[in-house]
C-alpha positions in Angstrom: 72.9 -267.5 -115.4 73.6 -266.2 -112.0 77.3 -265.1 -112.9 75.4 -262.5 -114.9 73.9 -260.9 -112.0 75.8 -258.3 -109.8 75.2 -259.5 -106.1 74.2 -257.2 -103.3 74.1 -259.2 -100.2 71.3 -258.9 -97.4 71.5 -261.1 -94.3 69.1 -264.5 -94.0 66.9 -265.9 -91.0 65.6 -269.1 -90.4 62.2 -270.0 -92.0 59.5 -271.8 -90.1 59.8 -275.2 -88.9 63.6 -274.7 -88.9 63.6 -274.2 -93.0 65.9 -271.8 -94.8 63.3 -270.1 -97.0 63.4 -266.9 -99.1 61.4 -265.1 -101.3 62.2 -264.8 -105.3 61.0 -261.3 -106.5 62.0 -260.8 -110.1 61.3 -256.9 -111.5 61.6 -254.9 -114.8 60.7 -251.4 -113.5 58.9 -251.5 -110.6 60.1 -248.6 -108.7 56.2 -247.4 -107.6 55.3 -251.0 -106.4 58.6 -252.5 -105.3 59.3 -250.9 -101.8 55.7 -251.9 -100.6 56.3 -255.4 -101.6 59.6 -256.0 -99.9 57.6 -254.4 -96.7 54.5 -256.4 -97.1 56.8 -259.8 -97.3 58.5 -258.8 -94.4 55.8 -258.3 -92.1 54.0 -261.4 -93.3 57.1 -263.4 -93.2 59.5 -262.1 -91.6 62.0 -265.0 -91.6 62.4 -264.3 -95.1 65.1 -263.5 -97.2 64.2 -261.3 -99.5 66.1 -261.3 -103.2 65.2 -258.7 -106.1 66.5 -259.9 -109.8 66.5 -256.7 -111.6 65.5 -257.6 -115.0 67.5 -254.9 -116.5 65.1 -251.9 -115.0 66.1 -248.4 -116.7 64.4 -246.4 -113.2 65.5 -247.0 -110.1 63.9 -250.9 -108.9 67.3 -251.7 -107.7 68.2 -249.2 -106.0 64.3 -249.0 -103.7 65.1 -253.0 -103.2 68.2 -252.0 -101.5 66.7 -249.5 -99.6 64.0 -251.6 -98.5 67.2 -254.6 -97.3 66.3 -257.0 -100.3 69.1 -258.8 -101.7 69.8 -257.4 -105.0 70.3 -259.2 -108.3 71.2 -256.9 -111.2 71.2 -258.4 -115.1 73.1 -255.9 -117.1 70.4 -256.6 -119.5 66.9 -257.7 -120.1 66.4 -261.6 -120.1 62.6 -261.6 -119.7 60.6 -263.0 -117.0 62.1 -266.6 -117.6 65.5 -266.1 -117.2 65.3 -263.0 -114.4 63.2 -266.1 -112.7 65.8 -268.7 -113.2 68.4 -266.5 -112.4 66.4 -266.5 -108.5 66.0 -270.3 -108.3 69.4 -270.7 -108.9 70.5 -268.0 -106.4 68.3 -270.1 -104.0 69.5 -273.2 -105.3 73.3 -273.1 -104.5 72.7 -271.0 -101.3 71.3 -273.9 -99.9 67.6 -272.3 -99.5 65.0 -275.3 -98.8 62.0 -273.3 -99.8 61.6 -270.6 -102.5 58.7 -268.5 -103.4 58.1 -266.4 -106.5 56.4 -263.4 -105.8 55.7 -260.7 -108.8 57.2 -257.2 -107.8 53.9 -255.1 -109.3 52.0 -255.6 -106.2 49.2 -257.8 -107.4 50.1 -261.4 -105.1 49.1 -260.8 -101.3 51.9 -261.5 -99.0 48.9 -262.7 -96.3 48.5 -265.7 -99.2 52.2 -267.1 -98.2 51.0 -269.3 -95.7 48.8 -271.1 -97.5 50.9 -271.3 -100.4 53.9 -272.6 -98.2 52.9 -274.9 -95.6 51.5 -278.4 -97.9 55.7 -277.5 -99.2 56.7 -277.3 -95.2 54.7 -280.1 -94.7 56.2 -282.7 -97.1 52.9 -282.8 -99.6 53.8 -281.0 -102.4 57.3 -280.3 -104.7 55.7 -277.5 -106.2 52.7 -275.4 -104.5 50.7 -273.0 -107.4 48.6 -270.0 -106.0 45.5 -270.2 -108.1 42.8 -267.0 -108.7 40.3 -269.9 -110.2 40.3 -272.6 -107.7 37.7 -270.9 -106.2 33.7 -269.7 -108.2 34.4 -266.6 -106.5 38.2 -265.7 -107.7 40.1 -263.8 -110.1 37.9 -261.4 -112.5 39.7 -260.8 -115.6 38.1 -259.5 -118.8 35.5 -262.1 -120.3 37.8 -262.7 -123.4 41.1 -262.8 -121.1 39.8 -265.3 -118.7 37.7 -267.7 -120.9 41.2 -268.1 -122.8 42.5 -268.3 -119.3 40.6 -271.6 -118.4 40.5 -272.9 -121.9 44.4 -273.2 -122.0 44.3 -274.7 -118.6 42.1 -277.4 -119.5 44.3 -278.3 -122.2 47.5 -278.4 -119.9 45.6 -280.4 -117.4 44.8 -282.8 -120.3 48.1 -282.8 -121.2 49.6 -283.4 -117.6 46.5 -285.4 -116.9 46.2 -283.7 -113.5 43.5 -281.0 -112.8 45.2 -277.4 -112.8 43.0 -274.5 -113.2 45.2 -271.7 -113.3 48.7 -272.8 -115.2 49.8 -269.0 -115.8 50.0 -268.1 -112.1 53.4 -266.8 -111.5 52.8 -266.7 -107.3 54.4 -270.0 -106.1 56.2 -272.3 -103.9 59.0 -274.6 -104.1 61.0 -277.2 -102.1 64.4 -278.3 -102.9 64.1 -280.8 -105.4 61.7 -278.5 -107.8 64.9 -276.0 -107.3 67.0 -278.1 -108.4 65.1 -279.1 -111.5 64.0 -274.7 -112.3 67.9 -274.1 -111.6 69.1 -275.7 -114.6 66.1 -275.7 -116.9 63.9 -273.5 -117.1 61.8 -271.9 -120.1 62.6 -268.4 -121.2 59.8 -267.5 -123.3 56.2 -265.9 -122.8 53.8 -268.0 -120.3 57.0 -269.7 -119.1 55.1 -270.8 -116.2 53.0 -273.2 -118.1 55.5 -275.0 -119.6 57.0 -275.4 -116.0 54.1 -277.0 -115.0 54.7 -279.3 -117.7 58.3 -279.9 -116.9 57.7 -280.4 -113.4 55.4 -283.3 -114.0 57.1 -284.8 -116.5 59.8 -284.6 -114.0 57.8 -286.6 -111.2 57.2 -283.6 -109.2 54.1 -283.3 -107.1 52.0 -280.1 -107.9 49.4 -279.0 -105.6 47.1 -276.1 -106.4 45.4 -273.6 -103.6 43.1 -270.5 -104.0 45.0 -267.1 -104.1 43.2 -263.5 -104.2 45.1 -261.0 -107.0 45.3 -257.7 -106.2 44.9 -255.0 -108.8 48.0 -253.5 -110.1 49.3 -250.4 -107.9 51.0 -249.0 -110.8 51.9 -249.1 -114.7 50.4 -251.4 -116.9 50.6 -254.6 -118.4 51.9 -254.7 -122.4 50.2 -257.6 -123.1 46.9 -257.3 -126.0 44.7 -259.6 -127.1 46.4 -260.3 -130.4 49.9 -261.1 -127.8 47.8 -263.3 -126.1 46.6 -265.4 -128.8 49.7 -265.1 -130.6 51.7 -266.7 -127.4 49.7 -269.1 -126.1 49.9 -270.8 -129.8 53.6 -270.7 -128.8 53.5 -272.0 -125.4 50.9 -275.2 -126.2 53.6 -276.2 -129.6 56.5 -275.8 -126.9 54.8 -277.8 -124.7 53.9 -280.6 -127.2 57.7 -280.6 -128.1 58.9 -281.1 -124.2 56.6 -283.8 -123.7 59.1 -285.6 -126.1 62.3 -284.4 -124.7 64.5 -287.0 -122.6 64.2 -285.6 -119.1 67.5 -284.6 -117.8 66.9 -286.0 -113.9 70.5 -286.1 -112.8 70.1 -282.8 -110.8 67.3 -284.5 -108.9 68.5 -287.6 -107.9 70.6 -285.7 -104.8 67.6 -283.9 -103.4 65.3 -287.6 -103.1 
C-alpha cells in the first residue's frame, strides 16, 4: 500500500518516555480544517511526527499539510478511509514508530484528549487504546436515531468480542507496536472499518482499552453519510464481522513484536 503514496518527508522527535511516536492523519479534502489540526497536535504534543495520507483530495489538503510541516502521503487516487488508514500504519510500522495515533483531519478529535488516549499504551496496559464519546452519561450527542443505532451495534460487537466496548466506530485511537504490526498488513477497507478492527484485534489477542473522549463539532463541510447509508452499512459491517470470526488469524507479523 504505501508504495502507492508519494512521500514528503518532515523531520521526527522523540515521544515521551523515550518512545518514537507520531500521529496518523488521513484526509479526503480537508483544506478548511487541516492546517488547525496539524497546529493543535503540535502544541499538544509536540514530540510528534506529524503524517497526512491524502486520500486522493481534489483541493489543496496536501499542499496546507505541507505548509503546516506534516509529512505528506499522497494516493494518486481515492482508497477510502480503510486503505488511506492502512497506508499510515504502515508508514509507521516500517519507520520503526512505537506508538501511532489516528487522528481524523475535520477537526472533530481534541488534540488535549491525546494524553489520555496514549499513556495506558506508554504504560504497557493496553495494545490498542479507543477514545470513546459514550464511556461517559454525559458524552457525545448525536441525533436520537444516529446514536441509539450507535450503542445498539456496539452492544452487538461487544457480544461478539465478549468484552464491553461502547463506542466501536470511533476512529480517534492509539496504538503500540504489535497492533501496528497486525493494522500494517490487514486491515479492512470498507465502511465502519473500525469496527471490524476491533474485531481483528481481539481475535488477534490484542488488549483493547476504552477511555472517554469529547467530539468536537465539525469546523467545516459535511458528512455524506444518511440514514438509509447507515443502515445499509452497518448490515455490511456485522455479516463481515461474522465472516472474520471464522478466518484463520494470520499472527506471523506479531510474533516479532511479543
Amino acid at each position: 500500500m504505501a508504495d502507492l503514496a508519494q512521500e514528503t518527508r518532515a523531520p521526527a522527535d522523540s515521544c515521551l518516555m523515550g518512545h518514537r511516536c507520531i500521529a496518523i492523519v488521513p484526509a479526503l479534502n480537508e483544506e478548511e480544517s487541516l492546517g488547525r489540526v496539524i497546529d493543535e497536535i503540535r502544541v499538544f504534543e509536540p514530540d510528534f511526527e506529524i503524517v497526512v495520507v491524502d486520500d486522493g483530495s481534489t483541493d489543496r489538503s496536501a499542499a496546507v499539510a505541507a505548509e503546516h510541516g506534516a509529512t505528506v502521503l499522497r494516493l494518486p487516487f481515492n482508497l477510502g478511509i480503510g486503505g488511506a488508514v492502512q497506508t499510515g500504519y504502515r508508514y509507521a510500522y516500517e519507520k520503526g514508530f512505537d506508538l501511532a495515533v489516528q487522528i481524523d483531519g475535520d477537526g472533530q478529535h481534541d488534540p488535549r484528549e491525546l494524553p489520555a488516549i496514549i499513556t495506558p499504551v506508554l504504560e504497557g496496559e493496553a495494545d490498542l487504546v479507543i477514545g470513546s464519546r459514550f464511556a461517559l452519561p454525559t458524552g457525545y450527542r448525536a441525533a436520537f436515531v444516529r446514536r441509539f443505532g450507535m450503542l445498539v451495534f456496539a452492544r452487538i460487537i461487544s457480544a461478539v468480542v465478549g468484552q464491553r466496548l461502547t463506542d466501536t466506530s470511533s476512529s480517534f485511537r492509539a496504538f503500540n507496536r504489535r497492533s501496528l504490526a497486525l493494522f500494517a498488513n490487514d486491515y479492512p477497507h470498507g465502511f465502519l472499518e473500525t469496527v471490524e478492527a476491533s474485531v481483528g484485534a481481539v481475535k488477534h489477542g490484542l488488549r483493547i482499552r476504552e477511555v472517554p473522549v469529547t467530539m468536537r463539532q465539525r469546523t467545516s463541510g459535511r458528512s455524506s453519510l444518511t440514514l438509509a447509508l447507515s443502515f445499509y452499512y452497518s448490515i455490511k459491517v456485522l455479516v463481515a464481522v461474522f465472516i472474520g470470526l471464522f478466518r484463520r488469524p494470520n499472527v506471523d507479523h506479531l510474533r516479532e513484536e511479543r
